[in-house]
N, C-alpha and C positions, 0 to 999 in steps of 0.2 A: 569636807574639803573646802578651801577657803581659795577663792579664784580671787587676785589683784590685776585691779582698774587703771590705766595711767589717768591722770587727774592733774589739771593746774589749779584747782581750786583749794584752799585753805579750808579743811573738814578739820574741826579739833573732836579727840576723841571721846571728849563729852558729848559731843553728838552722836555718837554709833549706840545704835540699840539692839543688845542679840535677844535675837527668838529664839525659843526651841523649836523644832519641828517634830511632827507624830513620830520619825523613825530615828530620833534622838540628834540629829545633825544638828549643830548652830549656826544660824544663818544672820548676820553681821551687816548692817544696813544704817545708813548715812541718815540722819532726820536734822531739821531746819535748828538752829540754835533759838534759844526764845524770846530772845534780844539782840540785833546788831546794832552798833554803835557807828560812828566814823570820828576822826580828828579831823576838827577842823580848823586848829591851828597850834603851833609849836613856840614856845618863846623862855629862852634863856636871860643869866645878866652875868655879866663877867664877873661879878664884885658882889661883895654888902651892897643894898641900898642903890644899887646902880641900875638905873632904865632896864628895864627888860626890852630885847630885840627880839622881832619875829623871822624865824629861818622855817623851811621847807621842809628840811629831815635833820633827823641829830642823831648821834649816835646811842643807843644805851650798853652799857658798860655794867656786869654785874659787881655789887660791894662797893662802884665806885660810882655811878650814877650815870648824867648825861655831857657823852663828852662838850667842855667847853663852858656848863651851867659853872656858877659859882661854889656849888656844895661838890663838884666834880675837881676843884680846882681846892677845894678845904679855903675859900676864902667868905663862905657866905657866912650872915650874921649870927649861926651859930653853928657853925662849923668846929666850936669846941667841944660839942657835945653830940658825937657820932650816933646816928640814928639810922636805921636800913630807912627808914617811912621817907625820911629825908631823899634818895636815890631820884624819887620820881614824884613830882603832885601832879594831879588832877581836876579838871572841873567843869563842870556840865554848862553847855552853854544855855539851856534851859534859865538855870541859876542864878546867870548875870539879869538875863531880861525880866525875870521873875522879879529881881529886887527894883530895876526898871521900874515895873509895874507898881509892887507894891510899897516902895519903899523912894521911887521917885528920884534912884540914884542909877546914874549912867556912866558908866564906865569901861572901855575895850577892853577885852580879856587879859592883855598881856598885864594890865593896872590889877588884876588881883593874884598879882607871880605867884601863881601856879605853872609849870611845862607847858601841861597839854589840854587844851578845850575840846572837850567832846558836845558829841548831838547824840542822842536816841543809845545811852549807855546809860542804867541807873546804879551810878557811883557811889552811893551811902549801902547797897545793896551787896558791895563785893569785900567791904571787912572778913578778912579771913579766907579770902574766896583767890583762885587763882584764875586769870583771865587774858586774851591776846590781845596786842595791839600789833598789827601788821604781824609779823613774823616772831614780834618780841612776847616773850610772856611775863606776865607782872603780877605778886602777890600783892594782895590789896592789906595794909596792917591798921590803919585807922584814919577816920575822918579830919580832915585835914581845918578845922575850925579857925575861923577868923580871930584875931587878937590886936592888940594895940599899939602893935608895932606896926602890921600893918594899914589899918587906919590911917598912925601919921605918916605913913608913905600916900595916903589916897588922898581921902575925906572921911571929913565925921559922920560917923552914921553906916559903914563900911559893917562893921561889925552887928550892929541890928538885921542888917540889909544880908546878909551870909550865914546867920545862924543854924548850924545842923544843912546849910547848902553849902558849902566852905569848899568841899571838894574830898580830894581822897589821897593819902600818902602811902604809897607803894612803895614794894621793893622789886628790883630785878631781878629775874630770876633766866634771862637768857639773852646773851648778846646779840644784837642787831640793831637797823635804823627802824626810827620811825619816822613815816611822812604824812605829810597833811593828805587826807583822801583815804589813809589808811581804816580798816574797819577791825573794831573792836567785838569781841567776840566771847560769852564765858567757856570758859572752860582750858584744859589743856593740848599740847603741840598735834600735829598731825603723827602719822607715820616715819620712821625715817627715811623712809622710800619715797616718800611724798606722794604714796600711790594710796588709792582708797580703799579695804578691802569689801568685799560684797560676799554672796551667794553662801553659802556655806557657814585830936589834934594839933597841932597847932602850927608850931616853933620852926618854921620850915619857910620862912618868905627874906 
């Protein structure tokens, strides 16, 4: 028999592990996910080529991306050529400071238009892989690689500096917002009870 928990907490069911028990019962228990992530920031651009702006929360929209981004509106710079990867990027803020480091190039997150900057999510890891962000869930479909468009939106050397760390191009796979503070999580949604059961790339900037 299977006893449910009331719970505010966001358990995805990749985290539940059933036992068997000596008298055949399965008992259904909640374990730590093996990576959490957070956003820690959010940044759209109305247009092609246009400033990326940092907002709080934004909506995701599946099929059709982030309401209010450029590829949401069919006006970003390739927006002729419909892509799910397109919906959503990604990128580690690890990433940016890493090219800091080794590559001596400094740049605020929103300057490598990507969406959403993460901490403590390893994004080249979730190709294929279905994953949370706040409430949203996002299939990861391939690494989101720096190119020469966007360089000449930065600086030269953008593209050394991002190689195989570029980030990651998603599709969405469930409507809701995401906010900055949000934590990132693998696996798929909770229950729809929301209760826990127990006992018993490229082309995309």
């Amino acid at each position: 028999m299977l006893a449910e928990i009331e719970t505010d907490a966001v358990i995805p069911e990749s985290a539940w592990t059933t036992i068997k028990s000596g008298s055949g019962l399965r008992v259904i228990m909640a374990r730590a996910p093996s990576w959490t992530g957070e956003v820690v920031a959010i940044h759209i651009a109305d247009e092609a080529e246009a400033r990326m702006r940092s907002v709080d929360r934004i909506r995701a929209i599946p099929g059709k991306g982030l309401e209010g981004d450029r590829y949401f509106r069919e006006s970003g710079t390739y927006s002729d050529r419909p892509d799910p990867g397109r919906e959503i990027t990604l990128i580690e803020s690890e990433a940016i400071e890493a090219m800091a480091r080794d590559n001596q190039i400094t740049i605020p997150p929103g300057a490598t238009r990507r969406n959403v900057t993460t901490r403590g999510a390893p994004l080249n890891h979730l190709v294929g892989h279905e994953f949370e962000v706040g409430r949203v869930r996002l299939l990861g479909i391939k690494l989101c690689e720096p190119c020469s468009h966007l360089e000449s939106l930065t600086q030269k050397g953008i593209i050394a500096g991002l190689v195989h760390r570029g980030g990651l191009r998603a599709k969405i796979l469930t409507e809701g917002d995401i906010r900055v503070g949000d934590a990132i999580v693998p696996g798929g949604l909770p229950s729809k009870s929301g209760k826990t059961l127990v006992g018993a790339t490229t082309e995309d900037h």
